[in-house]
C-alpha positions, 0 to 999 in steps of 0.5 A: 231450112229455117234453125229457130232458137227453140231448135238450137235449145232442144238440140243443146238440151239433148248434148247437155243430157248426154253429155251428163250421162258420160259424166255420170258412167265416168264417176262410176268407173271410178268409184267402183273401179269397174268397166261397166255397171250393167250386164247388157254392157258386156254380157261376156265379161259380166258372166265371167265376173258372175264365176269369179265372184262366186268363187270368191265368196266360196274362198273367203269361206274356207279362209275363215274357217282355216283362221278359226281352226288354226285358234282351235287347234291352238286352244287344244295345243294350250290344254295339252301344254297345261296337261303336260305341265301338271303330268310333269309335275306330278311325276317329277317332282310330287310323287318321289317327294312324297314317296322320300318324305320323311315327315310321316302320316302329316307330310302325305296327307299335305301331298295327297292335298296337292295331288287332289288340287292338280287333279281338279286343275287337270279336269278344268283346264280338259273342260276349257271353251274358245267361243261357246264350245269344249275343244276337248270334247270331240264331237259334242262341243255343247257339253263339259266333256269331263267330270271328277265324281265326290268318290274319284271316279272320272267321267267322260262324256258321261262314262266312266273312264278306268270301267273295262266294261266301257272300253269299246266306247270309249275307243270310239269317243277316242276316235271322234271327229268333226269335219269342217270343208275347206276346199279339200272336196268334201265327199262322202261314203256309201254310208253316208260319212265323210270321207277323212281325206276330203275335209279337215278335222278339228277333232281332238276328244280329250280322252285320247289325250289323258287315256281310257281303261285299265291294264292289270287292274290299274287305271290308263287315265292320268287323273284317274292315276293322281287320285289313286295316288292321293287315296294310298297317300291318305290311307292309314297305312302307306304302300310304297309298293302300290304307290310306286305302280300308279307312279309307273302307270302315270309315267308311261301315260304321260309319255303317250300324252306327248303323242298329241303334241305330234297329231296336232302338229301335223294338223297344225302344218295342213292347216298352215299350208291349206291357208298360204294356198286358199291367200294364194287364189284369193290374190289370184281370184282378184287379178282375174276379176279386175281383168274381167271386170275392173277398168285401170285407175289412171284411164279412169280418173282421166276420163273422168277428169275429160269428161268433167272438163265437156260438161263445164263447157257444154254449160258454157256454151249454154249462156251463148246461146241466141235470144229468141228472134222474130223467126221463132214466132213466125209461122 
């Protein structure tokens, strides 16, 4: 059989160009760290991989909503310290100063000044956003939940909070919620309502915090409580009796504000637990997919590495080549 130099270069052309392509699926490996980059590869693992990388998106979901809700919760445990701070205020210290002063008509007019001022920083600090929502608003986030009306009516949502007429309403406002799903298999009812052990509840409606209706004709809702307090401050003639009811109905509300602080708390744990679980099987996700789909580090740079050192020789072996001889022009 007659090898003719235009046979050696085509067979060399051909180990040169496969040579190129070991090359070449090499620096991938190590580039992307995976065994292969195509599905007919390994169609097994390629399938496996498809599952976990589903279900690694899936978790990175839930872990980014269990982030943002742990900085939800921790712009309302804000709202209920500031709350708590004025209620403690007010109770402590404002009131029974104003209820010994001494200095007459001027001096409780001063306080009932203050305890106006307090009672706008009450409803400000309820109306407080993290992003573009009210984290005191239950489920309408787009809205300020709370406004103080020119004649010290408190509004929430748009109802009056001290009405005994609203008090069905504003239990159910009291009782809001909004479910977000982190992994929990968020189901829902015949009705078509989620059901509360499926999903996590952002939800804290400001009006469980501060109270709602009235008991004896005297209001349940703490701001409500300061301007009434501020009114028989103000008015021509001072009634310690009536004053000192306000006093006790703030006192017993602001005990129930602390309720909160355990609701949140509680909250705040699941969520705390909920996250260290969704970290978990995301490092698990991780090692499930490098063994399906990942190749080890040190064999791919090693490999790499061999098959630079082939092609660097293949290249050589290319300037040995035989220059055309008679044979070629032979027929």
């Amino acid at each position: 059989m007659r090898i003719t130099t235009s046979m050696i270069m085509r067979n060399y052309r051909s180990n040169l160009n496969n040579t190129m392509v070991d090359q070449e699926r090499a620096r991938k490996q190590v580039e992307t760290g995976r065994r292969f980059s195509a599905a007919y590869e390994d169609p097994a693992s390629a399938a496996k991989g498809a599952i976990l990388e589903q279900r690694y998106a899936r978790n990175t979901d839930y872990l980014n909503s269990a982030q943002n809700a742990q900085k939800w919760l921790d712009s309302q445990e804000d709202v209920l310290n500031q709350l708590n701070t004025i209620s403690v205020k007010v109770r402590e210290d404002y009131a029974p100063s104003a209820l010994t002063d001494t200095s007459g008509e001027a001096g409780r007019k001063a306080y009932a000044s203050t305890l106006r001022e307090l009672q706008k920083s009450m409803i400000h600090t309820l109306n407080t956003k993290y992003g573009d929502a009210y984290v005191m608003a239950g489920s309408d986030g787009k809205n300020a939940p709370f406004e103080l009306k020119d004649d010290g009516t408190v509004l929430y949502r748009g109802v009056d909070v001290s009405d005994p007429n609203n008090a069905a309403k504003l239990k159910e406002l009291a009782n809001d919620h909004t479910y977000i799903d982190l992994g929990f298999g968020m189901s829902f009812d015949a009705n078509g309502v989620v059901s509360s052990s499926s999903a996590f509840d952002t939800a804290l409606p400001g009006i469980a915090a501060v109270g709602y209706g009235e008991e004896d004709g005297i209001s349940n809702n703490i701001i409500a409580l300061i301007g009434k307090m501020a009114d028989t401050l103000e008015a021509d003639t001072f009634n310690a009796g009536e004053f000192e009811k306000y006093w006790t109905r703030l006192s017993d509300k602001s005990d129930d504000l602390q309720d909160q602080f355990t609701k949140i708390g509680a909250k705040g744990q699941l969520l705390t637990a909920t996250t260290t679980k969704l970290e978990n099987e995301k490092e698990n996700i991780e090692i499930q997919y490098k063994d399906a789909m990942g190749v080890e580090a040190a064999k791919a740079i090693t490999d790499y590495s061999y098959a630079q050192y082939v092609y660097n020789a293949a290249l050589k072996v290319g300037t040995s080549i035989l220059s055309p001889s008679l044979l070629d022009f032979m027929k």
